[in-house]
C-alpha positions in Angstrom: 3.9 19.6 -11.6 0.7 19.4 -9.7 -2.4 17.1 -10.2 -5.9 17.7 -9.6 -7.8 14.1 -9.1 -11.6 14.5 -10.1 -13.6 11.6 -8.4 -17.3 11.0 -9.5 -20.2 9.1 -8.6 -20.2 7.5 -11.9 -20.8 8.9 -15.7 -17.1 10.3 -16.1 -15.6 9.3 -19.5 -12.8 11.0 -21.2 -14.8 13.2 -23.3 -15.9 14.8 -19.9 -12.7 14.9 -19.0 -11.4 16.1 -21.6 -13.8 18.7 -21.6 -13.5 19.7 -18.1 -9.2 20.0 -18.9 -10.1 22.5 -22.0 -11.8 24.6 -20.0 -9.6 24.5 -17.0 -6.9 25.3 -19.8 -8.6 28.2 -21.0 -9.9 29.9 -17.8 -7.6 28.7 -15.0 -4.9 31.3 -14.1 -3.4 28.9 -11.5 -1.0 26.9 -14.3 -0.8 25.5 -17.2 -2.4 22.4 -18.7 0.1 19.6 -19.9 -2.2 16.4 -19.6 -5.0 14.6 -19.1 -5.6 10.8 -18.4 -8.5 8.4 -17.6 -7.3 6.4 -14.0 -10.4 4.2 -14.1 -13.9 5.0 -16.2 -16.7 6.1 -15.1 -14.9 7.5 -11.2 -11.7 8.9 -12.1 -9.3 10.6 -13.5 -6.5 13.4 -13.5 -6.0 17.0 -15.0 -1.9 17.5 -15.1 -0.7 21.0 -15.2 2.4 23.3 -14.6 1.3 25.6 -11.6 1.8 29.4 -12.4 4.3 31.4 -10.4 2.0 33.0 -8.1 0.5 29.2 -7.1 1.3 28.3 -3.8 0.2 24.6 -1.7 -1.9 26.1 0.2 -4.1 27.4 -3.0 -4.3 23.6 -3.5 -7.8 23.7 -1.4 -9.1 26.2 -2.9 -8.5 25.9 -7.0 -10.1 21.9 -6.0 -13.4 23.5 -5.3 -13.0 25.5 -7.9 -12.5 22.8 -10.5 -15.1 21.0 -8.7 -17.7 23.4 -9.2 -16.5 24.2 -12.9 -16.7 20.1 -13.5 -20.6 20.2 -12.2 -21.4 22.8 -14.6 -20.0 21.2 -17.4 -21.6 17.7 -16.7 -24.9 19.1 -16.5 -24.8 21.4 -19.0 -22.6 20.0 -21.7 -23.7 16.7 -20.8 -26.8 16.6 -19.3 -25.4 14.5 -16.3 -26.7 15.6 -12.6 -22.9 14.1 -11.1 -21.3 14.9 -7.5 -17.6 14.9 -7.4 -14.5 15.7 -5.4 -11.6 17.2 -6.4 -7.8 16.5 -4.7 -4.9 19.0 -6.0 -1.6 17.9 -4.9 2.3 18.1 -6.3 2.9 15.3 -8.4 6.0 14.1 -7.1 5.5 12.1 -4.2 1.7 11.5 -4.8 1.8 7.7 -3.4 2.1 8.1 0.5 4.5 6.1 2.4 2.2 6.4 5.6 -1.6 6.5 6.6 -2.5 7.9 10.1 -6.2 7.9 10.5 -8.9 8.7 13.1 -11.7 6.3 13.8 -15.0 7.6 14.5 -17.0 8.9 11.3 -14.3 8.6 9.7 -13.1 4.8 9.1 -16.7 3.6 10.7 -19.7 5.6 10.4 -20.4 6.1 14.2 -19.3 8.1 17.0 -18.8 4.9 19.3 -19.4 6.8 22.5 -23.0 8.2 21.4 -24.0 4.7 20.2 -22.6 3.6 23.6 -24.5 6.0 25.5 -27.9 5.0 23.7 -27.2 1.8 26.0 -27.4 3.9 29.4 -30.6 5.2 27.6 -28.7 9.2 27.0 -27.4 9.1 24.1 -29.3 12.3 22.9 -27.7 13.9 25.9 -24.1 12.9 25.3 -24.2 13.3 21.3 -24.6 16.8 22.0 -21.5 17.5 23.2 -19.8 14.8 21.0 -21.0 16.9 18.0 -19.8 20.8 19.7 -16.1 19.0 20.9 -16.3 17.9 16.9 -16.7 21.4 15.8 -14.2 22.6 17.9 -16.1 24.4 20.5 -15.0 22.5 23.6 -11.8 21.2 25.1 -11.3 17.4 23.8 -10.1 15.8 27.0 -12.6 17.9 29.4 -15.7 16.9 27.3 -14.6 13.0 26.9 -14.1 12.9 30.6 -17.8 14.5 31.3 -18.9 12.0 28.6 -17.6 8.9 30.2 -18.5 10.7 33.7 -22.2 9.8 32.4 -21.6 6.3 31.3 -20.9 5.1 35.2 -22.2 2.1 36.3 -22.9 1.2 32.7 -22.4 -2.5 32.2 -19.4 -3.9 30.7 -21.0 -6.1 28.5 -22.8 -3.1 26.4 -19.7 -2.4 25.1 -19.7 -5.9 22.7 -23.3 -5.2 22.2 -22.3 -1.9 20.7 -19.7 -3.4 18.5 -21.9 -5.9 17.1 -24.9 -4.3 16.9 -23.8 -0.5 15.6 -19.8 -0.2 14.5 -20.2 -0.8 11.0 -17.0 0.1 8.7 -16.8 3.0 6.4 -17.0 2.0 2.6 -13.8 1.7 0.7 -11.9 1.5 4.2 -10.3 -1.8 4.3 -9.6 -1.7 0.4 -8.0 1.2 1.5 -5.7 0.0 4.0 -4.6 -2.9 2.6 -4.2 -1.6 -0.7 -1.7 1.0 0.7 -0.1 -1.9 2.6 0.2 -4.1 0.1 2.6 -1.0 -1.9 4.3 -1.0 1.3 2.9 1.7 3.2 2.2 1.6 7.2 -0.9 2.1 8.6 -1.6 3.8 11.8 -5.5 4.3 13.7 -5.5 6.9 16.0 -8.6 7.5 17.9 -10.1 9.9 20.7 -12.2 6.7 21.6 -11.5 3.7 23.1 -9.2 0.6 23.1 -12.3 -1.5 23.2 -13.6 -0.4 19.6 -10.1 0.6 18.0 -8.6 -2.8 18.6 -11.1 -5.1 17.0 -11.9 -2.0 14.3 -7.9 -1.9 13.7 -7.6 -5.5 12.9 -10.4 -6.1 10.8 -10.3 -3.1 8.8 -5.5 -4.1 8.2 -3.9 -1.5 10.2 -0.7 -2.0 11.8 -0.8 -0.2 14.7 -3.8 1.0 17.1 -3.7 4.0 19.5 -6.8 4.9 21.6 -8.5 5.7 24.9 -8.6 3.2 27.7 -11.9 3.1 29.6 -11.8 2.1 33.4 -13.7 -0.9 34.3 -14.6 -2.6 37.9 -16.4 -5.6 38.5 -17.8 -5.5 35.2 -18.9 -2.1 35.0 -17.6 1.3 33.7 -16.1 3.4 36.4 -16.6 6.7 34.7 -13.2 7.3 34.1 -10.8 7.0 31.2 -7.3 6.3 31.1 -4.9 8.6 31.2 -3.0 11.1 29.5 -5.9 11.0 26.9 -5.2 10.9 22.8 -6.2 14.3 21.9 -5.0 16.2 19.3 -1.5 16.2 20.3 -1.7 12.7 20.6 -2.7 12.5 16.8 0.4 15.0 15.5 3.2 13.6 17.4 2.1 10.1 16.2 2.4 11.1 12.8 5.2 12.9 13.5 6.8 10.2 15.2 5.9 7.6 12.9 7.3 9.5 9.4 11.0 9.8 11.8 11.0 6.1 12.5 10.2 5.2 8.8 13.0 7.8 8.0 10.3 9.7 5.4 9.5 13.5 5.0 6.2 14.6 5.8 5.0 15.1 2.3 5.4 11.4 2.1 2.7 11.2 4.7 -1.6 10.6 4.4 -3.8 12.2 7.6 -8.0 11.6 7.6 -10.1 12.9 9.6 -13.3 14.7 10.2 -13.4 16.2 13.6 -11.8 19.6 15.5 -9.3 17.2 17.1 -7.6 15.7 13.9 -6.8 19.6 12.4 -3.0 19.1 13.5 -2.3 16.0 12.1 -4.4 17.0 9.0 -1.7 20.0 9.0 1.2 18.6 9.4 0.6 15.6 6.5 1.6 15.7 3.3 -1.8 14.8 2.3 -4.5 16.3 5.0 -7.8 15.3 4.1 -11.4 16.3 5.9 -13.8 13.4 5.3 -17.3 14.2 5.7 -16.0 16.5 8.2 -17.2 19.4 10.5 -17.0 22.8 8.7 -14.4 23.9 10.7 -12.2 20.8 9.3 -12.9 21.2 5.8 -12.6 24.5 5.8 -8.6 23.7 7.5 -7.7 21.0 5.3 -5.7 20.8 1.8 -8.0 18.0 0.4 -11.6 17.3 1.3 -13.8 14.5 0.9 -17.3 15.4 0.9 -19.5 12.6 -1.2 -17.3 9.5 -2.5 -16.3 7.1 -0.6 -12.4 6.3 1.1 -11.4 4.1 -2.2 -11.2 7.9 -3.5 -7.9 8.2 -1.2 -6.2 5.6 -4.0 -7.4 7.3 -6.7 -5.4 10.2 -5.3 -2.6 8.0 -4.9 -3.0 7.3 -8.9 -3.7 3.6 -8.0 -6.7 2.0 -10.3 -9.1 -0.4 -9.5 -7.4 -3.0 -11.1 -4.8 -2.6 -8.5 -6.6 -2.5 -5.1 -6.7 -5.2 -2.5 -10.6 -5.7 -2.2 -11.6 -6.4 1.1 
């Protein structure tokens, strides 16, 4: 069985739903409807169905948007109700992940830390530019973070708290998130291409239990320029998942990966559950689930886990 998870911003009932199942019942040629259920008024709820022969996992991307797009026409024109959804088809069996591996920046805070860091040195414009085309893919990771950092020398060290304080602001829904799925028993792991110096204090307030990042070099109060190395790249972010489902003793499809940027593509291929939040085109184009408009609580919705049943941060 497979389950397609329709999230809204509010107005979804089960006539909706209901409605939305019909028609995916009469039109869809990926399966066979067997169910429908509410999982919590008004945000979310599930279409159940037997996929057809010819449906393969990696359709799973693409019948999402198209039950997405089929659920926005209904609401509006059934219902007369303007709603923005996302939609996450995945097998039923296993559906509650065992592990969470998750990058940082824009995805469980809403800032790339070195841009907000460079605004401190007074070129942020300058560095955000090549932030966003590594993002999209266009640039080696670990060249463009050391040219980043190059720029940031002399910087004080002292900026760094300012930027935490001042500008590092969680993502919504990520600490319910997190603790929720630790709560059911699941680890958490936060791997980011940034730095020790945001991860850390982001890590523990947010309830992950481990924290993986760059180290930045720092002299006599200062940045050097330089960043630690080997640098957490890409690789970095696969054989940590990797690694982590081996020691837990879990297959893969047991396994949750989130991210937005270029870098995060190979965990978000190898996990059971790859998602794209908010992501770069090239991302959510990649990934078996995307995330483009509600917020990470959406990830336990997936999971089948109601509000009633979330650790509220």
């Amino acid at each position: 069985m497979f389950i397609a998870t329709l999230i809204a911003d509010g107005g979804l009932d089960e006539n909706l739903l209901s409605e939305v199942a019909h028609q995916f019942d009469v039109d869809c040629t990926a399966g066979k409807l067997l169910e429908y259920a509410m999982i919590d008024e008004g945000e979310a709820g599930d279409i159940i169905f037997s996929p057809a022969a010819s449906f393969a996992p990696n359709d799973a991307a693409s019948l999402a948007m198209a039950i997405r797009e089929q659920a926005e026409a209904i609401a509006k024109g059934g219902f007369g109700r303007d709603m923005t959804w996302d939609v996450i088809v995945q097998p039923a069996r296993g559906r509650e992940k065992q592990l969470i591996v998750a990058d940082m920046d824009s995805t469980m805070i809403t800032v790339e830390c070195i841009d907000e860091l460079a605004d401190y040195a007074g070129i942020k414009d300058q560095i955000a530019e090549v932030t966003e085309a590594a993002m999209r893919g266009e640039l080696d990771f670990a060249a463009a973070l050391d040219a980043r950092v190059a720029l940031l020398k002399g910087l004080e060290e002292s900026a760094i708290d300012r930027c935490l304080a001042e500008r590092v602001r969680d993502s919504i829904g990520a600490s319910t998130l997190i603790r929720t799925m630790r709560s059911r028993g699941a680890r958490s792991v936060l791997v980011s291409g940034g730095f020790t110096r945001f991860a850390e204090p982001v890590g523990a307030r947010i309830g992950f239990d481990r924290v993986i990042a760059n180290t930045l070099t720092i002299e006599e109060a200062r940045l050097t320029g330089a960043v630690g190395k080997p640098i957490v790249d890409a690789a970095t972010k696969r054989s940590t998942l990797l690694a982590e489902a081996e020691a837990l003793g879990i297959p893969l499809s047991a396994t949750m990966a989130i991210g937005d940027g270029a870098n995060d593509l190979a965990m978000i291929g190898e996990a059971g559950l790859g998602v794209a939040y908010r992501a770069k085109p090239v991302v959510a184009a990649a990934a078996g689930a995307r995330l483009d408009h509600a917020p990470l609580t959406a990830l336990l919705h997936a999971q089948g886990i109601a509000r009633r049943d979330w650790i509220e941060a």
